[in-house]
N, C-alpha and C positions, 0 to 999 in steps of 0.2 A: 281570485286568490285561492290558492290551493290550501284544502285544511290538514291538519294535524291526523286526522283518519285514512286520506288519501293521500298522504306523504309516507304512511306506516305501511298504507298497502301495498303499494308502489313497490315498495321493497322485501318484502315478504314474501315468503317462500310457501309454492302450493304444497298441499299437503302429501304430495305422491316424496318430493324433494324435501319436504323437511323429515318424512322420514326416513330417509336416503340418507341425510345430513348425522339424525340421533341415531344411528346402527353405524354409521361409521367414526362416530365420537366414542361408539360402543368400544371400536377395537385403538385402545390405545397405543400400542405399536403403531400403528396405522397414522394415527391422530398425529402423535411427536413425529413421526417420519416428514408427516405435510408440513410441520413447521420447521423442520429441519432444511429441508428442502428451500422451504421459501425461505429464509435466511442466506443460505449459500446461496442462492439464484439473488437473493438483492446482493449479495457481497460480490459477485460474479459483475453484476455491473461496474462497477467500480474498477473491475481488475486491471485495464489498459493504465486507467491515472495511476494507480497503485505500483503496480509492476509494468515501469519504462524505463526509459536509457538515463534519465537524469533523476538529481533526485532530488526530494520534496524539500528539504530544509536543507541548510547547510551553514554552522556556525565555525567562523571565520574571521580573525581580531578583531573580537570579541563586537561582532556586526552578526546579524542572522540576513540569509537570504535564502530566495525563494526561487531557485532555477526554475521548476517547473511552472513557475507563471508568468516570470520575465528571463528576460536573456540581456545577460551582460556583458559589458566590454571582457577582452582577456586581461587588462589591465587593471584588474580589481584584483586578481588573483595570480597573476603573469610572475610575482616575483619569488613565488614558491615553487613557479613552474622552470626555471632556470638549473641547471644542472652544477652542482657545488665542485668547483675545483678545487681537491684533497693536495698539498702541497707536498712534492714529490719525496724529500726525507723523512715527512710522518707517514706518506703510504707504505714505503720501505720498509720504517720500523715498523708499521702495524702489520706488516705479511712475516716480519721477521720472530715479533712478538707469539703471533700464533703457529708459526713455524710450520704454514704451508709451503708445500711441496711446488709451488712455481712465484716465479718477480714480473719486477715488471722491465 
């Protein structure tokens, strides 16, 4: 069984490195950099799940889903994807309305 004195040791820094450690705590520029650093470097992990083609949530009448864990039929969403046919004497009036320069 390993004691409490040799689990402290184990980890412990010789004395050439822990003064190596307190001169570089010394320069706080230096200090905040390192943990700047390692933040951005943990966030950099993440960056592929973060920034990709699909995306993380999507609320949808009034359901939430989760592309990027599952994949769904198109048929959950297919009927938003359908192209709305504008009925030909309100497209008229609305090009006439705003009085562009070409019809149809």
């Amino acid at each position: 069984m390993i004691t409490d004195k040799k689990k402290r040791k184990r980890f412990q820094l010789n004395p050439i490195n822990q003064r190596r450690w307190r001169g570089f705590k010394a320069h706080r520029r230096g200090f905040w950099s390192l943990w700047i650093f390692l933040a951005l470097f943990f966030i950099s992990l993440f960056a592929e799940f973060i920034a990709n083609d699909r995306p993380l949530l999507v609320y949808y009448n009034s359901n939430l889903y989760f592309p990027i864990f599952k994949d769904y039929p198109e048929t959950t969403t297919a009927e938003s994807l359908r192209p709305r046919r504008i009925p030909r004497p309100l497209c008229t009036e609305l090009i006439d309305e705003k009085d562009l320069p070409f019809g149809p």
